[in-house]
C-alpha positions as CSV (number, residue, x, y, z in Angstrom):
1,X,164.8,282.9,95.1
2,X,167.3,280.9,96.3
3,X,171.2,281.4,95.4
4,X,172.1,281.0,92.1
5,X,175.4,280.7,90.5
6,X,175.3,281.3,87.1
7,X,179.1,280.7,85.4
8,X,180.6,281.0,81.9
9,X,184.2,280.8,80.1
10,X,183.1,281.7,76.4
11,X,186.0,280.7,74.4
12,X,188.1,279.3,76.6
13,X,189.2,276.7,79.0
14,X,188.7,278.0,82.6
15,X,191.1,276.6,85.1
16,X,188.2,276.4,88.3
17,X,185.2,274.4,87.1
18,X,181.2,275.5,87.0
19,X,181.0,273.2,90.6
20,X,183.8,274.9,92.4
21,X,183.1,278.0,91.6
22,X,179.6,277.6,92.7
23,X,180.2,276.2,96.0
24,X,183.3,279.2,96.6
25,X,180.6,281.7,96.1
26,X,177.7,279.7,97.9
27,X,180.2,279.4,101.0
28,X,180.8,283.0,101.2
29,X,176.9,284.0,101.2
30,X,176.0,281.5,103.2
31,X,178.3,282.6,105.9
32,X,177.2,286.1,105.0
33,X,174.1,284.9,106.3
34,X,172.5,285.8,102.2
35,X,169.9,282.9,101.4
36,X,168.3,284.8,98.3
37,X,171.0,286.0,95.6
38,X,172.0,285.8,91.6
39,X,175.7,285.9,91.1
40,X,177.1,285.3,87.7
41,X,180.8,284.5,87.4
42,X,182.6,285.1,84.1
43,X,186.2,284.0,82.9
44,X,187.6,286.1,80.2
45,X,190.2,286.2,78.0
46,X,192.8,289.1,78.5
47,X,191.8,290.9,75.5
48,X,188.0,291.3,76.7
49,X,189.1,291.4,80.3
50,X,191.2,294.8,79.1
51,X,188.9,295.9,76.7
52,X,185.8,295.8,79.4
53,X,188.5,297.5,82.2
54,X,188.7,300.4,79.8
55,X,185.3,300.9,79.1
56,X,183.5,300.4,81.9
57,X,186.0,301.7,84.1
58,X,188.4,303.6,82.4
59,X,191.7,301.7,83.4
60,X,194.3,300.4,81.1
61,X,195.2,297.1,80.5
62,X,193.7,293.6,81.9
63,X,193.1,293.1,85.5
64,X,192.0,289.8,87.0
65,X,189.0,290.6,88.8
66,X,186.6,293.0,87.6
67,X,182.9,293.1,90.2
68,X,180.3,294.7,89.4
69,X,177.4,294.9,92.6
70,X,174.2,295.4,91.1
71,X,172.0,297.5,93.5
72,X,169.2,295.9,94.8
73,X,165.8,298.0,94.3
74,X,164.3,296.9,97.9
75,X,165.6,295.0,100.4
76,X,163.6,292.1,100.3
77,X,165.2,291.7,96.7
78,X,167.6,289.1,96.1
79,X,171.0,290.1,96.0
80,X,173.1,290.6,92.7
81,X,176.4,290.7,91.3
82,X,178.6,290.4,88.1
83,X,182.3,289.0,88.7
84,X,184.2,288.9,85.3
85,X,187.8,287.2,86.0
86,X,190.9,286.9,84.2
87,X,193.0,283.1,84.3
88,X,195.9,284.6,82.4
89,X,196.3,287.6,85.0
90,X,195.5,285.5,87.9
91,X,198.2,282.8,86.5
92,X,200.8,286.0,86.5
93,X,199.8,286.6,89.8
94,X,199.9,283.5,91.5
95,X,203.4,283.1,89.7
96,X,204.6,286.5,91.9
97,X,203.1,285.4,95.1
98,X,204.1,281.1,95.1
99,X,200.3,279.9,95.1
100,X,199.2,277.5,93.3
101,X,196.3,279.3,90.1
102,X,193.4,277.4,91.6
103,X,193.8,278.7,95.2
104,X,194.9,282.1,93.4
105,X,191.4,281.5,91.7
106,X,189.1,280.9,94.1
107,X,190.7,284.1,96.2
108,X,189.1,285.9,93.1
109,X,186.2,284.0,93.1
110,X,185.8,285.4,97.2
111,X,186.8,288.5,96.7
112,X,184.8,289.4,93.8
113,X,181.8,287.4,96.0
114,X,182.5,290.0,98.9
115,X,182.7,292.9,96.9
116,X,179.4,292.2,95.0
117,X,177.8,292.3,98.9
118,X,179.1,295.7,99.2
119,X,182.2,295.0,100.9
120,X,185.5,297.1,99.9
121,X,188.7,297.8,101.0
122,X,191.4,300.2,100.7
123,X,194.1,300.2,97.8
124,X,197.8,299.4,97.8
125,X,199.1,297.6,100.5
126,X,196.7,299.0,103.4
127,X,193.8,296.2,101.7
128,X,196.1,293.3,103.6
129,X,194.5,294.4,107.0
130,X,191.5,295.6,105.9
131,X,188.1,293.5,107.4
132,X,187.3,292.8,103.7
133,X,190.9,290.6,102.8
134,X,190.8,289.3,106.5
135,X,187.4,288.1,105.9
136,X,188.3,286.8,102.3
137,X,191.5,284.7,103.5
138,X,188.8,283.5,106.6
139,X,187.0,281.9,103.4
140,X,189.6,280.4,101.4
141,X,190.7,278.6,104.4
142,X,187.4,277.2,105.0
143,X,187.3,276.3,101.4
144,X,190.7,274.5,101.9
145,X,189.2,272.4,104.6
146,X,186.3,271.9,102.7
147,X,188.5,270.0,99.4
148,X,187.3,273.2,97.1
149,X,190.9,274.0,96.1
């Protein structure tokens, strides 16, 4: 299998197209040296992006990235990985920071990309030196250069 990107907005207008999202995700496996995967990339609005933060993972409110990495049964299997994102938080968001929403967007679209290879990091502020965000801002600039954002 070779990498599919599989990408949805039911509902609602998503502010990074179908192609960019696939080629933000397709740059960070290929770099990732991953030739056989199945990522599916989700916009949602914040109602469902709240409502699937508390039941899947018992937090409150909306959040703008939500990954799920789907655990490959062998290794020869192709990786897998759910990202479910959230325009309207990510808008707040790049608001707070001064970035424009599509480079806030396709950070999201990386990080999501990184966790569903089994990457993490720490939480609060400790994540901005982690390898995981170093590697994730590695990638936005290359998708910079590249005219995805």
């Amino acid at each position: 299998m070779p990498i599919v990107v599989e990408f949805s907005a039911p509902g609602q207008r998503a502010p990074l197209g179908a192609p960019r999202v696939e080629a933000l995700v397709t740059l960070v496996l290929k770099a990732e040296r991953v030739h056989d995967a199945f990522v599916s990339v989700t916009f949602l609005s914040q109602r469902a992006m709240a409502r699937m933060n508390r039941e899947q993972l018992g937090h409150s409110g909306a959040t703008d990235i939500i990954t799920f990495e789907l655990t490959r049964p062998v290794d020869s299997a192709p990786i897998t990985g759910d990202l479910y994102l959230c325009a309207d938080i990510a808008r707040r968001n790049a608001k707070a920071w001064g970035v424009p929403l599509r480079e806030e967007l396709a950070r999201l679209v990386i990080h999501g990309t990184l966790h569903a290879l089994g990457n993490e990091h720490p939480d609060g502020d400790a994540r901005l030196a982690s390898p995981m965000w170093l590697a994730q801002e590695k990638y936005l600039g290359a998708a910079k250069r590249r005219g995805l954002i």
